[in-house]
N, C-alpha and C positions, 0 to 999 in steps of 0.2 A: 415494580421492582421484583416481588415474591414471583410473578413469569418468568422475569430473567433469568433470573436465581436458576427454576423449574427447567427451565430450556439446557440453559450450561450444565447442571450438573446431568441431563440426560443425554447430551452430544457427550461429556465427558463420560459416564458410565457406557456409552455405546464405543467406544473407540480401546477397540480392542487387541488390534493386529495392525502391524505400520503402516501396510499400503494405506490403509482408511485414512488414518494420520496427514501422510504425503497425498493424498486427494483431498484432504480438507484445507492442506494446507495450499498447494496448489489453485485450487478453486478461491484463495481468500488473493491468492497473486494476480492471478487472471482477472479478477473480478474488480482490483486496484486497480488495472493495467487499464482496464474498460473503462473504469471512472475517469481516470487517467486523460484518454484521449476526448472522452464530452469537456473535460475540463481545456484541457489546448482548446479545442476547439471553442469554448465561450473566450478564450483568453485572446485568439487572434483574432476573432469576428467582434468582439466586442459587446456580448451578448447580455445583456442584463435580465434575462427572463431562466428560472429552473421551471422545466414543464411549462406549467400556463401560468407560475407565478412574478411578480417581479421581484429581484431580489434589492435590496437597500445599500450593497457591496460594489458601485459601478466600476468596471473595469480591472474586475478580480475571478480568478477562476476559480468554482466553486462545486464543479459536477453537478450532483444530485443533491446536496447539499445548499442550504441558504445561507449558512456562514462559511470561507473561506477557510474558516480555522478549522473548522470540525474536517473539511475534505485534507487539509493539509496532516491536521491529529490520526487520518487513518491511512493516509501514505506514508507516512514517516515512520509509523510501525513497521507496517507494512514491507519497506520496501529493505532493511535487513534481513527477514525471511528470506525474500527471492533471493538476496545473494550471497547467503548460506546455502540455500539448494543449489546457485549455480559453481560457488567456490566447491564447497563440500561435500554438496549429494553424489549420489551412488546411480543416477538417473542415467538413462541413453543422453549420447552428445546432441541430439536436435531439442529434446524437452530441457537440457539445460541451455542453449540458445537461446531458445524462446522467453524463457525466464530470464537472462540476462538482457533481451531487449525490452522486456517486459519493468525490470528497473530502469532501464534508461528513461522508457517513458515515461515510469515514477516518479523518478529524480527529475524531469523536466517539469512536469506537472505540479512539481513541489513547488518549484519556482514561480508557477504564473500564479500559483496561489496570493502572491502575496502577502502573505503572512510572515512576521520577523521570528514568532513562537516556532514554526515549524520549520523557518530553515536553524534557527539555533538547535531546538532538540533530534532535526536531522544531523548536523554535524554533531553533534555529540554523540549521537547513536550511530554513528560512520567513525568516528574517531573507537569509541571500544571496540567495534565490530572488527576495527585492526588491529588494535593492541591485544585479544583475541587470537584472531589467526598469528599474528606474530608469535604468540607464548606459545600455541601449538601448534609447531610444525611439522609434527607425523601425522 
């Protein structure tokens, strides 16, 4: 725990000027979008193995992850970021594409999860993400 702690507070003392920011945050999108796709992918083949383990979840997508939940719990953060940078960033129009397919695959991926935790605090975290943009529309 005292690592974690150690790690965060020195990625936070290092993030100093935006770009850094918006490559941190980017890289946590892309990196989702990755899990993303091993997950469809165990979801449509029917995969019960992460790596060389088996996992106890059959016929649930799970990524790199052995519980369903945990891969559901970091896309469903996850996947309001991306579409704050692609609503509202200030990004070139191909890097905000990319991000917005990048949620779609998110939001799919949520799904094969199976988890009922992560589609409820997905929709809840999509429901303010609107009432949000709603309240500010400059």
């Amino acid at each position: 725990m005292v690592a974690y702690a150690f790690l965060f507070f020195a990625v936070l003392n290092n993030l100093h000027r935006q770009e850094t920011i918006h490559l941190v945050a980017y890289t946590l999108v892309f990196l989702a979008c990755a899990l993303s796709f091993y997950a469809i992918y165990q979801f449509l083949t029917g995969s019960n193995r992460v790596w060389h383990l088996n996992k106890p979840y059959p016929h649930r997508a799970s990524g790199t992850y052995i519980s369903p939940n945990h891969l559901g719990g970091l896309l469903e953060m996850t996947l309001p970021l991306g579409l704050a940078y692609t609503f509202m960033g200030r990004s070139k129009p191909l890097l905000k594409v990319l991000i917005g397919y990048s949620c779609l695959v998110i939001f799919v991926a949520i799904g094969a999860t199976i988890s009922r935790g992560a589609w409820i605090s997905t929709a809840f975290a999509l429901v303010l993400f609107v009432v949000f943009l709603a309240s500010n529309r400059g």
